[in-house]
C-alpha positions in Angstrom: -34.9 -19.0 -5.8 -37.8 -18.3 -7.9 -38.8 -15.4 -9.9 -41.1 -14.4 -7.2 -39.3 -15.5 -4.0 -36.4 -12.7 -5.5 -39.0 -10.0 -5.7 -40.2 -10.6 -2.5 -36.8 -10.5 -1.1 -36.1 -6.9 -3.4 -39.4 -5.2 -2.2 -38.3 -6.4 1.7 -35.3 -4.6 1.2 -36.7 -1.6 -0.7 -38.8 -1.2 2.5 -35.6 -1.6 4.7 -34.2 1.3 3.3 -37.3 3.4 3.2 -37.5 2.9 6.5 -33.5 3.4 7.2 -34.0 6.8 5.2 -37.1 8.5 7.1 -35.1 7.3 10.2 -31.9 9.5 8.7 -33.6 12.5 8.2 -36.1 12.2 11.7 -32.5 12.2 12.9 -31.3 15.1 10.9 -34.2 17.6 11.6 -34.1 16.5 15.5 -30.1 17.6 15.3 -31.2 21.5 14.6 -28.9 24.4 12.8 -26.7 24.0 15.7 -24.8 20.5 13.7 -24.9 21.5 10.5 -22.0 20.3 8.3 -18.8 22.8 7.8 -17.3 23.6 4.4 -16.1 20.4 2.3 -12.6 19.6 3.2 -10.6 20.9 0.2 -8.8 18.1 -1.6 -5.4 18.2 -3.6 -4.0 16.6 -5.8 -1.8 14.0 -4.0 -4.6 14.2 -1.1 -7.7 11.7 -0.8 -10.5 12.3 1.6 -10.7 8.5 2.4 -7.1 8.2 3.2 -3.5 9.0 2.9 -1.6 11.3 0.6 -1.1 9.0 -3.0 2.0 8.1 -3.6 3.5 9.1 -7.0 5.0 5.9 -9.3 7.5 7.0 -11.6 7.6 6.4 -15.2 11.4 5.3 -15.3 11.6 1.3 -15.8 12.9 -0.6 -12.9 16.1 -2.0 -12.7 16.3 -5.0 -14.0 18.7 -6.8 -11.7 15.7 -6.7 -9.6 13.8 -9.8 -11.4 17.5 -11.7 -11.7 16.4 -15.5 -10.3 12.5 -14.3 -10.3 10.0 -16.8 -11.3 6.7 -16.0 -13.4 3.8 -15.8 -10.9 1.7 -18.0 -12.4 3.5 -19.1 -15.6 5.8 -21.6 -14.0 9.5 -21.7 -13.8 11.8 -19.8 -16.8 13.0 -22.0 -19.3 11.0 -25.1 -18.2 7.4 -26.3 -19.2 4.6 -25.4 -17.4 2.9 -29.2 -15.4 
């Protein structure tokens, strides 16, 4: 694309959103005191508002008889060459 074809394209969206945002508050304003929002959920420490609790991963290093016969992702077989 050229220089101008990508403003074009920029100020086409810019006006897609102005639009999208007059909409949004037309919308708001038609709604009335009646729907306006509650109090912000309060949010913890191992609470997200998007999604579950975190879980917390503990410092300790993992056993290592957990990587016994493990290949390196990636790095090819142990103790041979890479291809």
């Amino acid at each position: 694309m050229s220089l101008q074809d990508d403003l074009s394209a920029v100020r086409h969206r810019l006006d897609d959103l102005v639009r999208a945002v007059e909409r949004l508050e037309r919308s708001v304003a038609t709604t009335g005191p009646a729907h306006t929002p509650g109090p912000p959920r309060t949010v913890g420490p191992d609470t997200r508002p998007d999604g579950p609790a975190l879980v917390p991963v503990p410092d300790t290093p993992y056993d290592s008889s957990l990587w016994t016969d493990s290949d390196d992702e990636g790095l090819g077989v142990r103790n041979r060459r890479a291809p």
